[in-house]
C-alpha positions in Angstrom: -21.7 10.8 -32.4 -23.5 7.6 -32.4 -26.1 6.3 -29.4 -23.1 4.1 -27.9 -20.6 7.2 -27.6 -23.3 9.3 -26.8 -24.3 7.3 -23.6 -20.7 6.4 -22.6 -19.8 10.2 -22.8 -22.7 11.6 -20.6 -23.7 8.8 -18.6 -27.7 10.1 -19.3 -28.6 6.3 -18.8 -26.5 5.7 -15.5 -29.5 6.6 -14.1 -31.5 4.4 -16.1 -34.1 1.8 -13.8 -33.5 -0.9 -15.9 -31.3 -3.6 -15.0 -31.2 -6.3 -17.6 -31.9 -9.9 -17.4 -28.0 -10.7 -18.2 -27.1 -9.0 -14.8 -30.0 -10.5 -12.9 -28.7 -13.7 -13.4 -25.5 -13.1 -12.9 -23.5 -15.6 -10.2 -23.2 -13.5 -7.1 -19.9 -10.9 -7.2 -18.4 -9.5 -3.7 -16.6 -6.0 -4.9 -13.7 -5.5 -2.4 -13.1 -1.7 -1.3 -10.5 -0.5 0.2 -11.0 3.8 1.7 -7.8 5.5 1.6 -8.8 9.1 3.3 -11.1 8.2 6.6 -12.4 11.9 7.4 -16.4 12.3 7.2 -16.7 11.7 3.6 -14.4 8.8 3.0 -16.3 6.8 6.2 -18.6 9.2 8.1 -15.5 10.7 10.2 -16.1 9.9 14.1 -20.2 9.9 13.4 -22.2 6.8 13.4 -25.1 6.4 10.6 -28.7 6.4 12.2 -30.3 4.1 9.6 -30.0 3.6 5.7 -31.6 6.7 4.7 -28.3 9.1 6.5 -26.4 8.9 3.5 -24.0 11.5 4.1 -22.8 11.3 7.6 -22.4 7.5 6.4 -19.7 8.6 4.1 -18.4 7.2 0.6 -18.0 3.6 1.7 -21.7 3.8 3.6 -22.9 4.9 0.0 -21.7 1.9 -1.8 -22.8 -0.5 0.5 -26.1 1.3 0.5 -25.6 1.5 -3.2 -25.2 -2.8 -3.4 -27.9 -2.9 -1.3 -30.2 -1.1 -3.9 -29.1 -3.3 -6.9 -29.8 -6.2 -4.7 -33.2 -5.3 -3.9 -33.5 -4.6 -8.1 -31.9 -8.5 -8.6 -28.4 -7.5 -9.0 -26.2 -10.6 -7.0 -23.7 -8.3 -5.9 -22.3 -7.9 -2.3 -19.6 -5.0 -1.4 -17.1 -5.8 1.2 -14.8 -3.0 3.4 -11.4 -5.1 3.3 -9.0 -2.5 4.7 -8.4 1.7 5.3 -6.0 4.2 5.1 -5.6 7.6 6.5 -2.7 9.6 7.3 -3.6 9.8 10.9 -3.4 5.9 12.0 -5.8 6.6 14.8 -8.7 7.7 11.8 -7.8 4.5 10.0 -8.2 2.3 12.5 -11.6 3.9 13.7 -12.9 3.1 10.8 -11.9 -0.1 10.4 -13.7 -1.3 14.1 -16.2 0.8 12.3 -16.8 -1.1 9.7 -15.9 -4.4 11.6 -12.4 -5.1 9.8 -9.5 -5.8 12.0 -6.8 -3.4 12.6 -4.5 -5.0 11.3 -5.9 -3.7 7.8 -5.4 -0.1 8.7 -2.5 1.8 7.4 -1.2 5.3 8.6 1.5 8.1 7.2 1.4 9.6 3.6 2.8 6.5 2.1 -0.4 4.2 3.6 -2.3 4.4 0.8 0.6 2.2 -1.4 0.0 -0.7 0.7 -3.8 -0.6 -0.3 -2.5 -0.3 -3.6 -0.1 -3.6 -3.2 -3.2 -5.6 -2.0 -4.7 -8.3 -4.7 -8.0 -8.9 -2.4 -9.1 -4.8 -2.7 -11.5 -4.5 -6.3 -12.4 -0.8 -5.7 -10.6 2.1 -3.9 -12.1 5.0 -2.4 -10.0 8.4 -2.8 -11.1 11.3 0.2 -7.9 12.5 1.0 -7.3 16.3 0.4 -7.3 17.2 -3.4 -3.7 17.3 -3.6 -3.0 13.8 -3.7 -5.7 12.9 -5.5 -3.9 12.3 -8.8 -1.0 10.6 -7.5 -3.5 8.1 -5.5 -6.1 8.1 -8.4 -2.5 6.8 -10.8 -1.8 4.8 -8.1 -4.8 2.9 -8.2 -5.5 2.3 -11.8 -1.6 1.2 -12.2 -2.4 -1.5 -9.4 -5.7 -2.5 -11.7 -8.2 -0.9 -8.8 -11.2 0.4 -10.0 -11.6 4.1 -8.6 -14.2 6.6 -6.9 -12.4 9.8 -6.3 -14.0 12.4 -4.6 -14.5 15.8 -6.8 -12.3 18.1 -7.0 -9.4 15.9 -8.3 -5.9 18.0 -8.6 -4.9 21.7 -6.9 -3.1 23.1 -9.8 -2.1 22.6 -13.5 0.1 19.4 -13.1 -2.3 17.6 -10.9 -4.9 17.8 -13.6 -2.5 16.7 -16.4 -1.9 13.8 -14.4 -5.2 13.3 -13.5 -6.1 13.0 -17.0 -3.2 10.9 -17.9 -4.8 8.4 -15.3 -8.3 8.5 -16.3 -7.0 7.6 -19.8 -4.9 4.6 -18.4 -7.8 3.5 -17.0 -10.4 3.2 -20.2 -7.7 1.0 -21.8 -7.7 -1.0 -18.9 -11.3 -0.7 -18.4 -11.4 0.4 -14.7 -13.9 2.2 -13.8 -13.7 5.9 -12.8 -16.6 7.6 -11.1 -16.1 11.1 -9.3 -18.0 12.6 -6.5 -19.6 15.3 -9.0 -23.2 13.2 -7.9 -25.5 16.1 -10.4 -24.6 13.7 -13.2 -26.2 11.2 -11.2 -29.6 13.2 -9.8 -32.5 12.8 -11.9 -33.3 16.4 -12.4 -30.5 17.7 -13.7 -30.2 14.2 -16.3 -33.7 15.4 -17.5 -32.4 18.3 -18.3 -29.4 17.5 -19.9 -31.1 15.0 -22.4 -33.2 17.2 -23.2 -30.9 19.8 -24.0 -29.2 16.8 -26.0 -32.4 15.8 -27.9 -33.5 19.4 -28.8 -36.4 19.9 -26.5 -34.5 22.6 -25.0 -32.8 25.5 -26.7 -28.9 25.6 -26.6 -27.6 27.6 -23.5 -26.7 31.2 -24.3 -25.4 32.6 -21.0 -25.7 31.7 -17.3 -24.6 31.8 -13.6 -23.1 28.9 -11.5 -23.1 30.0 -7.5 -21.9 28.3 -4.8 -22.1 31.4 -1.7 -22.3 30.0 2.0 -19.7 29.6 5.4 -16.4 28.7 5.8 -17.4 24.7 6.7 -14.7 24.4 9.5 -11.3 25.7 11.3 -9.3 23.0 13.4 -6.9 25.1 15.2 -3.0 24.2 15.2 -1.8 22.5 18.8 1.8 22.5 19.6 2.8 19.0 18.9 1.6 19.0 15.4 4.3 19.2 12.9 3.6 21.3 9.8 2.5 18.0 7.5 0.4 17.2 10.5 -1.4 20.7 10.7 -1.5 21.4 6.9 -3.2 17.5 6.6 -5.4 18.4 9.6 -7.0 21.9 8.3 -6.4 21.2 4.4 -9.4 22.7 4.0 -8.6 26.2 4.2 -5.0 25.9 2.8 -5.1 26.4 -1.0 -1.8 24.1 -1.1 -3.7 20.8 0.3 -7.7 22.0 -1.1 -6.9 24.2 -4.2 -8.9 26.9 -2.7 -12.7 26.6 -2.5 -13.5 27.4 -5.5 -11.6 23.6 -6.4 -12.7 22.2 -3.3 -16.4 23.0 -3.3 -17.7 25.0 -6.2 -16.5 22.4 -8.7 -19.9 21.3 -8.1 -21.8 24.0 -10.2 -18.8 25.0 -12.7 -18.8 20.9 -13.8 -22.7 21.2 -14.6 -21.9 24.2 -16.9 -19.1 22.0 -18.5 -22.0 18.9 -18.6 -24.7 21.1 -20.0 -22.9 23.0 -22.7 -20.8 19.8 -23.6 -17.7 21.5 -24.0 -15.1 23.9 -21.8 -14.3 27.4 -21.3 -11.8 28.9 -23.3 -10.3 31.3 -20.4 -11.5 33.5 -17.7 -10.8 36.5 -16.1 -11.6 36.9 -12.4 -10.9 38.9 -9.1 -11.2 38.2 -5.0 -9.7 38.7 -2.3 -9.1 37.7 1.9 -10.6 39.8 4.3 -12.5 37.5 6.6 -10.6 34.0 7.1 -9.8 33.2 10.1 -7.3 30.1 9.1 -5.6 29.1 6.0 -4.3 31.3 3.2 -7.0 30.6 0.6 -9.4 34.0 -0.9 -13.2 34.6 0.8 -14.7 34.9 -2.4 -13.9 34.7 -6.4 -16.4 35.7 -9.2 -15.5 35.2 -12.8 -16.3 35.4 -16.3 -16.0 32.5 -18.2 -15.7 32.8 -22.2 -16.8 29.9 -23.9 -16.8 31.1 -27.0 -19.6 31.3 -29.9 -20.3 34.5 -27.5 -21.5 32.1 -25.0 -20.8 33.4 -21.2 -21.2 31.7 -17.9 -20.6 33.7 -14.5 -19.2 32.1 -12.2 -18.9 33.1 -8.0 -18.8 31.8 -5.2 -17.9 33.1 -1.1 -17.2 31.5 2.0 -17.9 34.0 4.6 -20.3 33.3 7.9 -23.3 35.3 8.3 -24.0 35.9 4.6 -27.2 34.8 2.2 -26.5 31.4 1.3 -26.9 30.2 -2.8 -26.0 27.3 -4.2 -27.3 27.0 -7.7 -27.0 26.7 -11.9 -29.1 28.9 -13.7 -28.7 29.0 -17.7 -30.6 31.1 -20.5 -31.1 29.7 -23.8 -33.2 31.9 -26.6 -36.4 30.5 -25.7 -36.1 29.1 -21.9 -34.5 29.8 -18.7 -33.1 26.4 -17.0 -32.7 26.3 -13.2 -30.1 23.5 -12.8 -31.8 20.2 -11.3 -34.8 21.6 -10.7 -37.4 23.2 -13.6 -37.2 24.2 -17.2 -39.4 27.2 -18.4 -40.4 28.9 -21.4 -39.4 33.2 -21.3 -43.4 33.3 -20.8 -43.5 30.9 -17.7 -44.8 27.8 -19.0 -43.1 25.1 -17.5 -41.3 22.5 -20.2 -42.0 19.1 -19.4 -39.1 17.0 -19.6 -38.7 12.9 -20.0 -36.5 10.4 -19.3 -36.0 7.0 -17.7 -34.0 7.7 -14.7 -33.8 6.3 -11.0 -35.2 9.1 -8.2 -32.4 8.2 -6.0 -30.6 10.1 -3.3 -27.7 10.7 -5.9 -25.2 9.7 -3.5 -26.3 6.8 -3.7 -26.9 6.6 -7.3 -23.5 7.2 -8.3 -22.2 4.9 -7.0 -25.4 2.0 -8.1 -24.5 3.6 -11.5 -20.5 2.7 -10.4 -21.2 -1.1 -9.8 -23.4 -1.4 -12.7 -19.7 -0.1 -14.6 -17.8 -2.5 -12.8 -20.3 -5.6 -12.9 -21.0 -5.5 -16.9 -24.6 -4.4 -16.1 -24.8 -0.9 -16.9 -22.5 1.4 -19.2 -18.8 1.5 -18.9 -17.9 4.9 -16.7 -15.4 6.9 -17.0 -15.6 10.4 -15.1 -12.2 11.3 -14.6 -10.9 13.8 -17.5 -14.6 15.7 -17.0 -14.0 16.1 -13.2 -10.2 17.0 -14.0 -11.3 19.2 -16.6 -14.1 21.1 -14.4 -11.4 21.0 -11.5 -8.9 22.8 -14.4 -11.6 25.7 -14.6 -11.5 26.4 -10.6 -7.9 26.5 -10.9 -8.1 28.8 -14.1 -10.4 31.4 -11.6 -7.9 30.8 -8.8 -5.2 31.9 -10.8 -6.6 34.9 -12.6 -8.0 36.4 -8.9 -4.7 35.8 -7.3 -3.0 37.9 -10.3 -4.9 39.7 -11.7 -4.3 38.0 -15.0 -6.5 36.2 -17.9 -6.0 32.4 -17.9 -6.6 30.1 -20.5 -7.0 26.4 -20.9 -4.6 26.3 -22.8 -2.3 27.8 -19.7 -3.2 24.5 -18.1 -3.6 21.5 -20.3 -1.5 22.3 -23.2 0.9 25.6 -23.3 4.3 24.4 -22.4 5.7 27.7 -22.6 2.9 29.2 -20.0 3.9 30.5 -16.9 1.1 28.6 -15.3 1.6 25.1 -17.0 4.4 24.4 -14.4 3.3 26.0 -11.6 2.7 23.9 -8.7 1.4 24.3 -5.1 3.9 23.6 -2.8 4.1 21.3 -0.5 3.7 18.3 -3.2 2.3 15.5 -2.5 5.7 14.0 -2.9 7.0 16.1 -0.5 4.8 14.4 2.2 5.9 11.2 1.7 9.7 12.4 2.3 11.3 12.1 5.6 11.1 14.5 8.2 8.4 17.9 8.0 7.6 20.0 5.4 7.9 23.7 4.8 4.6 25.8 5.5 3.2 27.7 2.2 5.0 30.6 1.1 2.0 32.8 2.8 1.9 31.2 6.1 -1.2 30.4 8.0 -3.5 33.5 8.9 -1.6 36.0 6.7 -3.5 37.6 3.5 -3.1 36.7 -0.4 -3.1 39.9 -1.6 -4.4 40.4 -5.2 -2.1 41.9 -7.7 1.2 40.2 -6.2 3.4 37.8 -7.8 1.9 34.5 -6.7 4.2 31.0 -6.1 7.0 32.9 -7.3 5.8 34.3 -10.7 8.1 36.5 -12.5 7.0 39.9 -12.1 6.4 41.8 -15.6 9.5 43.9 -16.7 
């Protein structure tokens, strides 16, 4: 792999401080983004930011205008502009867009909102932070209409979300769009240290390790009785595995991507177990923990829990034959010395940074970026745990990227994304809402063994 590929497959110099004189001089560029998904990370929900430095409660789109900000202050001439929102509640749409000082008139509501965004010539950039289950149909959406894309992480609930996921992250390099997902650790400077150095040799290759991602159930929104079920399952997605793909897509991604980053490959399959005892809402698992087999006898454990009350730990932590790597933070040799590690990258709240790094894609002024096959690929590995703990069964990659004749290649959470967009309601999931997935049973309608 030469120093090109190299940079345009890791995106280690995203990061990088260095602008360029090209870019500086640059004629100004406005960057025209559209937000289909207005909850709190699309546009900072109902909250208003206190100041530049809230970065989360300011949402996606409060990121990238931070994020142009930055560049300016660094001699970029770039200026990003909100041009118009969708959400399917109307009412979060059009908060955002008095928000954000656009006028209604440029906010869209329903499951099919997000195609008129798509049909608009004066929107550059879309940001996708609807539930995970319509992220690939949005994310094809997007680069078929020639939008460049930030899609929140994780990008698909089940095997055929993450096919098409990848079939649109492909579309989009020959077109050249730009794909960044919300996996932001590629962006943080600690964990790019460590990943060039594990690239360059200073550090040993990884052996074994644990990825955790233990804390609460984030929130429960109770059903009223004038929701209808789309209404319901679009307004507590979070704890229905149909809309979120379980936590373990939803949340833990996180961790399981920066195993996938580190190692610079995939897991070859994984067994798992979990179970429900403690949700209060939903029909997704409390807690998974599995064994991921990337071959060369290389292991990573993976767990994670949502359950209130608990110890919280959100981590990486990777063993090579000479060092232990805490993910983000420090690398130490097995007698405690601490490695010192290099590299030419931006301490920015990451983000932020991902999306600097973003522009620079877009604008010519950094690297070309191109995140979505890693995300769906690390959002494939949640599924693969899912999967396994909800049968009891081994699951390959293989199960969900290539095996035609796998009983998991085809198997799709119901309602689909397509079904939203229908006429009338939608069926609730086969388990209901408050009932258990019990481990061991036939899940979606699986076949049982003879």
């Amino acid at each position: 792999m030469n120093r090109r590929d190299f940079i345009k497959g890791s995106a280690l110099a995203a990061g990088a401080v260095g602008i360029g004189a090209q870019a500086a001089e640059s004629k100004p560029k406005t960057i025209r983004v559209a937000v289909v998904g207005c909850g709190g990370r699309g546009t900072g929900g109902a909250g208003q930011p206190n100041g530049p430095q809230d970065f989360y409660r300011q949402g996606a789109l409060g990121n990238v205008l931070n994020a142009a900000q930055l560049l300016r202050e660094q001699g970029v001439a770039v200026e990003v502009k909100p041009v118009a929102f969708a959400d399917y509640f109307l009412d979060k749409a059009k908060f955002a867009a008095k928000k954000f000082g656009v006028e209604e008139a440029n906010a869209y509501g329903g499951a099919n909102g997000y195609k008129e965004i798509m049909k608009r010539s004066d929107v550059d950039m879309v940001i996708l932070t609807t539930p995970l289950n319509f992220r690939p149909r949005h994310t094809m959406a997007a680069v078929e209409a020639g939008k460049h894309v930030f899609a929140e992480k994780g990008v698909a609930v089940d095997a055929p979300g993450v096919r098409l996921m990848i079939e649109a992250s492909k579309k989009a390099e020959e077109k050249k769009l730009t794909i960044v997902c919300g996996t932001q650790r590629r962006h943080q400077r600690g964990y790019l240290l460590q990943a060039k150095a594990l690239k360059d040799g200073t550090v040993s290759p990884i052996v074994g390790g644990e990825v955790y991602w233990n804390g609460r159930v984030p929130w429960v929104r109770n059903r009223t009785p004038e929701q209808s079920n789309k209404d319901y399952l679009c307004n507590n997605w979070l704890n229905f595995t149909e809309l979120s793909g379980d936590h373990i897509c939803e949340q833990h991604v996180h961790n399981i991507d920066v195993a996938n980053w580190f190692l610079g490959r995939y897991p070859k399959s994984v067994v798992a177990f979990g179970a429900r005892m403690r949700r209060v809402s939903g029909n997704q698992y409390d807690f998974f923990s599995g064994d991921f087999d990337y071959g060369d006898g290389v292991h990573i454990h993976s767990m994670c829990r949502q359950i209130d009350g608990c110890k919280n730990d959100v981590r990486e932590y990777f063993r090579t034959a000479n060092e232990i790597i805490a993910g983000g933070q420090s690398v130490k040799r097995l007698d405690g010395t601490k490695v010192e590690l290099t590299g030419d990258f931006a301490d920015v709240n990451p983000y932020v940074q991902e999306h600097v790094d973003m522009l620079k894609s877009i604008l010519g002024a950094g690297p070309y970026l191109n995140e979505g096959e890693a995300c769906a690929m690390s959002t494939a590995c949640g599924i693969m745990i899912r999967i396994s703990a909800y049968t009891g069964q081994i699951v390959t990659m293989n199960d969900i990227v290539k095996s035609k004749n796998s009983p998991y290649y085809n198997l799709a959470c119901t309602p689909t994304p397509e079904d939203f967009e229908k006429d009338g309601d939608v069926p609730m999931p086969v388990l209901g809402d408050n009932q258990y997935a019990l481990p061991g049973l036939p899940w979606r309608g699986l076949p049982k063994k003879a």
